[in-house]
C-alpha positions in Angstrom: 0.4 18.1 4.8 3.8 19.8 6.4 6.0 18.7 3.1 8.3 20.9 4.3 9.1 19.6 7.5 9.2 16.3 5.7 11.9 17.6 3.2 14.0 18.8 6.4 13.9 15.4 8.0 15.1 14.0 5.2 17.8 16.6 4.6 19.1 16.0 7.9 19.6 12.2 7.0 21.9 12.5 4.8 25.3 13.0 6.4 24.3 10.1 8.7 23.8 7.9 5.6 26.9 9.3 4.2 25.6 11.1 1.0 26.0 14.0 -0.5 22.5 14.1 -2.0 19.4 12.0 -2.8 17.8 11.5 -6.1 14.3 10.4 -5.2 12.9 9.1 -8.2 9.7 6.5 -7.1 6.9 8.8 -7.6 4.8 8.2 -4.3 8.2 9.0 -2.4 8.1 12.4 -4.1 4.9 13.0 -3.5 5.4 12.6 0.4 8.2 15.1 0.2 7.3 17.6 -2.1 3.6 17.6 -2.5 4.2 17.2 -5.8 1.4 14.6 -8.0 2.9 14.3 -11.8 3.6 11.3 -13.1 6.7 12.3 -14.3 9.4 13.4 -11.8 12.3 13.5 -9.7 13.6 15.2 -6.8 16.9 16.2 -6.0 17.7 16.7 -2.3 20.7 17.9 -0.3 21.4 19.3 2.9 21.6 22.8 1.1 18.7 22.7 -1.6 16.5 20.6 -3.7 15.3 20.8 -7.0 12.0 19.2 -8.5 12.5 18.0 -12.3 9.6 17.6 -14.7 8.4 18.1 -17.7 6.3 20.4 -19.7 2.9 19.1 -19.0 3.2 20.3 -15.1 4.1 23.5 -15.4 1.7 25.1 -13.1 0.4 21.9 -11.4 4.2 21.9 -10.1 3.7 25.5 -9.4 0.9 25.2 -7.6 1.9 21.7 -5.6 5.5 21.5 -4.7 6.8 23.0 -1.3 10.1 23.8 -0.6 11.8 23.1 -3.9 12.9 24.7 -6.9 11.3 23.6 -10.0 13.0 22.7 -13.2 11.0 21.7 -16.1 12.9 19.4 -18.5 12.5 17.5 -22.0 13.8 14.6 -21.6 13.4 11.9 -18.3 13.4 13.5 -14.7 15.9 11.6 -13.5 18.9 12.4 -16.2 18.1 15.6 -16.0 18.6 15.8 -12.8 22.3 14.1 -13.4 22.6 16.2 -16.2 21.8 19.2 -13.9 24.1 18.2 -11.2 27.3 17.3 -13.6 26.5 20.9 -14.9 26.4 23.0 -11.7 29.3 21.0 -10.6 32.5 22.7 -11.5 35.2 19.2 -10.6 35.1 16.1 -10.0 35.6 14.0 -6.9 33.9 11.7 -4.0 30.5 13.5 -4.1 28.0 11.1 -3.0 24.6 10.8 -4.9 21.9 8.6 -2.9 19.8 6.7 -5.4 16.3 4.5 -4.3 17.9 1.3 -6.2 14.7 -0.5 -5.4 12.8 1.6 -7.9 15.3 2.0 -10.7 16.4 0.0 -13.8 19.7 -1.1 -14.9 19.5 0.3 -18.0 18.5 4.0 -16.0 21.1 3.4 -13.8 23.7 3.6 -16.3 22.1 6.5 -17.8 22.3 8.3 -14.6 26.2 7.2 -14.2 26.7 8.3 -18.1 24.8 11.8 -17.3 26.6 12.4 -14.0 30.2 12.8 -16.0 32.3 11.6 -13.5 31.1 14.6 -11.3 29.7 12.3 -8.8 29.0 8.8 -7.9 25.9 7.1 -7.2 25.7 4.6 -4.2 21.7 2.5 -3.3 20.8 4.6 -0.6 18.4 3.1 2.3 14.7 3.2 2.5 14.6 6.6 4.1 11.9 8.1 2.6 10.0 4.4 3.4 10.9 4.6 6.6 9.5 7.9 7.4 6.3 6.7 5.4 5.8 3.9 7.6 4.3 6.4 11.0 1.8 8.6 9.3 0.7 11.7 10.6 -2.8 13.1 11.5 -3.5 14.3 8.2 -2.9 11.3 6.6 -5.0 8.9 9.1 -7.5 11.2 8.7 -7.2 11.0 4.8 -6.9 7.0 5.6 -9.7 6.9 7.6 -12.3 8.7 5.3 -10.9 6.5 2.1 -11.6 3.2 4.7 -14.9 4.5 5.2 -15.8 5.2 1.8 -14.3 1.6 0.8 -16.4 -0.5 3.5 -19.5 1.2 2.1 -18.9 -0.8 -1.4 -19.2 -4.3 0.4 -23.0 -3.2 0.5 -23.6 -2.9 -3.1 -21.3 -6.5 -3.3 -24.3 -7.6 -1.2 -26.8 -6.2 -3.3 -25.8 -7.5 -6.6 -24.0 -11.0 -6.0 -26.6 -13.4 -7.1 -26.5 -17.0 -8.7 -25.6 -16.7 -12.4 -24.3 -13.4 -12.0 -20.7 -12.7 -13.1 -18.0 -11.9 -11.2 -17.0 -8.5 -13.2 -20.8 -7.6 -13.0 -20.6 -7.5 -8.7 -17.2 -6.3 -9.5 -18.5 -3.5 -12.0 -21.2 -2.1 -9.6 -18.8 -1.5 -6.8 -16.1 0.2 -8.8 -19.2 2.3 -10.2 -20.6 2.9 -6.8 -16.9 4.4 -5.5 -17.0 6.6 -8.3 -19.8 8.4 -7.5 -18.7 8.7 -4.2 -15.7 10.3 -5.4 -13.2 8.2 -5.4 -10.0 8.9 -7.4 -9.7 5.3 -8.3 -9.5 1.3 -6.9 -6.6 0.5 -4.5 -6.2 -2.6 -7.1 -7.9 -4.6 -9.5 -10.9 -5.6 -7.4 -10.8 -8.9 -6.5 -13.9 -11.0 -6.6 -13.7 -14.7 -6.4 -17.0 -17.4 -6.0 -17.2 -20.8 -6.0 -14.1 -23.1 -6.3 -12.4 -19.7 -7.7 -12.5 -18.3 -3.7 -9.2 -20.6 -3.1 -7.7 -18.0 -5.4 -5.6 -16.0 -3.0 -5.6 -12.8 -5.9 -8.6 -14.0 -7.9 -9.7 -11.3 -9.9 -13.0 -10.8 -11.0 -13.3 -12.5 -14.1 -16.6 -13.9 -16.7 -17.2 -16.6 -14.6 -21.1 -16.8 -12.7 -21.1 -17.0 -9.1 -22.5 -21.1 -8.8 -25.4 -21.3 -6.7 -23.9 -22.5 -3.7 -20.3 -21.3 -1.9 -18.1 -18.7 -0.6 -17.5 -15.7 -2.7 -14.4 -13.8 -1.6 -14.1 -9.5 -2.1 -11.1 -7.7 -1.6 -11.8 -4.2 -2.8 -10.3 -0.6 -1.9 -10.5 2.9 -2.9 -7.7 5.7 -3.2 -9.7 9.2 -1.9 -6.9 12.1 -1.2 -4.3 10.2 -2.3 -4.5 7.2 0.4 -5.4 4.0 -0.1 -8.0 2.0 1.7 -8.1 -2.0 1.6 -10.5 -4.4 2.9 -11.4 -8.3 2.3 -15.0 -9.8 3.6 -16.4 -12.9 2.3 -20.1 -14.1 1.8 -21.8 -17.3 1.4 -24.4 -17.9 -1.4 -26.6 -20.4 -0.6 -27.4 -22.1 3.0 -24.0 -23.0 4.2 -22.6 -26.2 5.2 -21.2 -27.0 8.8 -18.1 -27.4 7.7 -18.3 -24.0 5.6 -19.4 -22.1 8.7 -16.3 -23.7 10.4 -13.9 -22.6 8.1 -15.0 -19.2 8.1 -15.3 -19.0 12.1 -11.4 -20.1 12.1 -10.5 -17.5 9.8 -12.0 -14.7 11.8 -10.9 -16.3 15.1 -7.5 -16.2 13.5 -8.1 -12.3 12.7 -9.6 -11.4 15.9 -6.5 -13.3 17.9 -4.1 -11.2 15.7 -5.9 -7.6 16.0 -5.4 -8.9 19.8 -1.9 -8.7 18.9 -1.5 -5.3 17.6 0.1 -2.9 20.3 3.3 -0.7 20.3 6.6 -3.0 20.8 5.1 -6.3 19.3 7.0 -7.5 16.2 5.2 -7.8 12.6 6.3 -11.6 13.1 4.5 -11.7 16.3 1.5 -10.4 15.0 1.9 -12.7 11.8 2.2 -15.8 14.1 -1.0 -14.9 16.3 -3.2 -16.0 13.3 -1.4 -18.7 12.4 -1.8 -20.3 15.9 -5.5 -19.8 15.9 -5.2 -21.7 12.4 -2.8 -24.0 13.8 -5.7 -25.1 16.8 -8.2 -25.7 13.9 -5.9 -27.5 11.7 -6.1 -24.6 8.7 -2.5 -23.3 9.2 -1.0 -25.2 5.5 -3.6 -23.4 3.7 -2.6 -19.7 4.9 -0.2 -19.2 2.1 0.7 -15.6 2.7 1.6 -12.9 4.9 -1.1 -11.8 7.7 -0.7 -7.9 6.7 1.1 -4.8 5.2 1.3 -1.4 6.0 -0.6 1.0 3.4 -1.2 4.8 2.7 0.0 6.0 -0.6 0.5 3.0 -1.7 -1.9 0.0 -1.6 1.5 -2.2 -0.1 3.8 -0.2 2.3 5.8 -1.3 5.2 6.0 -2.7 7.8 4.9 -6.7 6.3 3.1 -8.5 9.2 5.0 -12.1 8.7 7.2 -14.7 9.8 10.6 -13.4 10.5 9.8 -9.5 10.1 11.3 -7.7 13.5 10.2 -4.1 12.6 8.6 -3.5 15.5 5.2 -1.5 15.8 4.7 2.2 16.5 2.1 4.8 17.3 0.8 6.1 14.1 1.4 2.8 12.1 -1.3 1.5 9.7 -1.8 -1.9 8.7 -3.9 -4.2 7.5 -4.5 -7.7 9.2 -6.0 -10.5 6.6 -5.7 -13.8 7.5 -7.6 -16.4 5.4 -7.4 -20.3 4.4 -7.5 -21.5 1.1 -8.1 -25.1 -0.3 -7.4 -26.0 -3.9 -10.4 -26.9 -5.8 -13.2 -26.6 -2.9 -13.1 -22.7 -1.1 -11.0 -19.8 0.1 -12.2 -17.2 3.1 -10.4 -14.2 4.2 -11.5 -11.0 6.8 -9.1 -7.9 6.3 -9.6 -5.0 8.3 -7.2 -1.3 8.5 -6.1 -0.7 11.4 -3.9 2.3 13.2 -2.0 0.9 15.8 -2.2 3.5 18.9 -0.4 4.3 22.1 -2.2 1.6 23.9 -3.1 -1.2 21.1 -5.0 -0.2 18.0 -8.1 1.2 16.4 -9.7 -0.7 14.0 -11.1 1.7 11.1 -14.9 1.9 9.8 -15.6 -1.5 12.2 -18.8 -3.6 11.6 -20.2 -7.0 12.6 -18.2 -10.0 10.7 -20.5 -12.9 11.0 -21.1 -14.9 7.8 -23.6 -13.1 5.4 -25.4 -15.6 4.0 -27.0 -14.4 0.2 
């Protein structure tokens, strides 16, 4: 990963932006610039020089990890001693501009950052520019993507193996989680989600006591984080000989997936994207039970931009990666969704770790 070519980017957005400096504060945004994997940090940027805050506990891990960046370890938050740093080194007052990422900040921190600062500076929300930079990944990082995709879809064939009549859902959810471990993941994207029965209209129905029924859909939604990058991906099985209506709803919901991986090419909208599923929906008269967005960017984090849905005009680039995950969900009877990554390419997109979606039946 070239974190210093990253940190120079972002140096050179500043004056543009009309700050002085950035205090990046959200921990997977200082990860991407730094290298840097604590849980406890903050990074000081400006055009001049930037400074890595942390604590004791990361002494040589910061040593080790950070590029481009002093290190100062602290003992007390990151983040005020960063202020506290700055209203130090800073010998009067007056209009310097401190970027802050509002989105990921309390009030109450805030404040404490204003208090710190001394009247030395003043704070102003800066824009999403570290998210923005996120949101095209290099070829280190869709090559970390890739792998943790890979390793991810290999869990749906332990799902297979264990879901069962009577069986709960944490048990199917248990033996997947296990399974990524030994593979060596670093962890679940999320709380893997594992819904049967009448639970499968649960859009986030996490795996819970209850026993897959002996007949119905059972919805998984499972990810792994290898390297540092997430991987996401939703397939849904049938236990028990499926109805005509059953294999209905779940050829409209991969219809609707298929029409909006169709979709995915450099220049097309989120919202166009979004509204390619919904139209295949629409046709079969499913479109009031998709109840939320048709996809999200992901890397670092399991949820990144751009968000495929209605009204979103970030437009699509090279390097992008998304996820596309329509489903239909009706209260009290069954839920399906398909979810696939996907790195959207020069000439349309390349759908990662692809396999044949027709209804498994168990």
């Amino acid at each position: 990963m070239n974190h210093l070519a990253r940190l120079r980017r972002l140096q050179r957005d500043l004056p543009e932006n009309k700050l002085d400096l950035l205090l990046v504060t959200h921990l997977p945004n200082v990860r991407y610039v730094s290298g840097f994997t604590g849980s406890a940090a903050a990074l000081l940027v400006g055009e001049r020089g930037t400074t890595l805050f942390t604590d004791g506990r990361y002494i040589a891990q910061a040593k080790e990890e950070v590029k481009g960046a002093k290190v100062v370890i602290a003992s007390k938050s990151p983040s005020i001693a960063a202020a506290e740093w700055l209203a130090a080194q800073r010998k009067k007052s007056g209009t310097l501009w401190l970027g802050i990422e509002a989105e990921s900040l309390s009030v109450g921190l805030r404040d404490r950052l204003a208090s710190g600062l001394r009247g030395k500076a003043r704070l102003r929300s800066a824009p999403p520019l570290v998210e923005r930079a996120r949101m095209v990944k290099d070829a280190d990082e869709i090559r970390r993507i890739r792998h943790a995709v890979t390793l991810g879809a290999s869990l749906f064939r332990v799902a297979c193996e264990t879901i069962k009549p009577g069986v709960r859902e944490v048990e199917v959810a248990a033996a997947m989680e296990y399974e990524a471990r030994r593979q060596g993941a670093e962890g679940m994207s999320f709380g893997t989600i594992l819904a049967a029965g009448a639970r499968s209209a649960v859009v986030h129905g996490r795996a819970s006591s209850a026993r897959i029924p002996r007949r119905g859909f059972v919805v998984c939604d499972f990810g792994v984080i290898l390297a540092g990058y997430c991987s996401d991906r939703t397939r849904t099985v049938h236990v028990g000989k499926p109805t005509r209506e059953a294999r209905q709803m779940y050829e409209a919901v991969l219809e609707a997936q298929q029409s909006a991986i169709a979709a995915v090419r450099p220049g097309v909208t989120a919202a166009e994207v979004d509204e390619a599923a919904r139209s295949a929906l629409r046709k079969r008269r499913l479109a009031e039970y998709f109840t939320h967005s048709t996809g999200h960017g992901l890397g670092l984090e399991i949820h990144e931009a751009p968000r495929l849905a209605a009204g979103q005009a970030q437009k699509l680039e090279p390097g992008m990666v998304i996820t596309v995950e329509p489903g239909a969900y009706i209260p009290g009877r069954w839920g399906v969704r398909i979810e696939d990554v996907m790195v959207v390419t020069p000439s349309g997109c390349d759908v990662l770790a692809p396999e044949d979606k027709e209804l498994v039946v168990i």
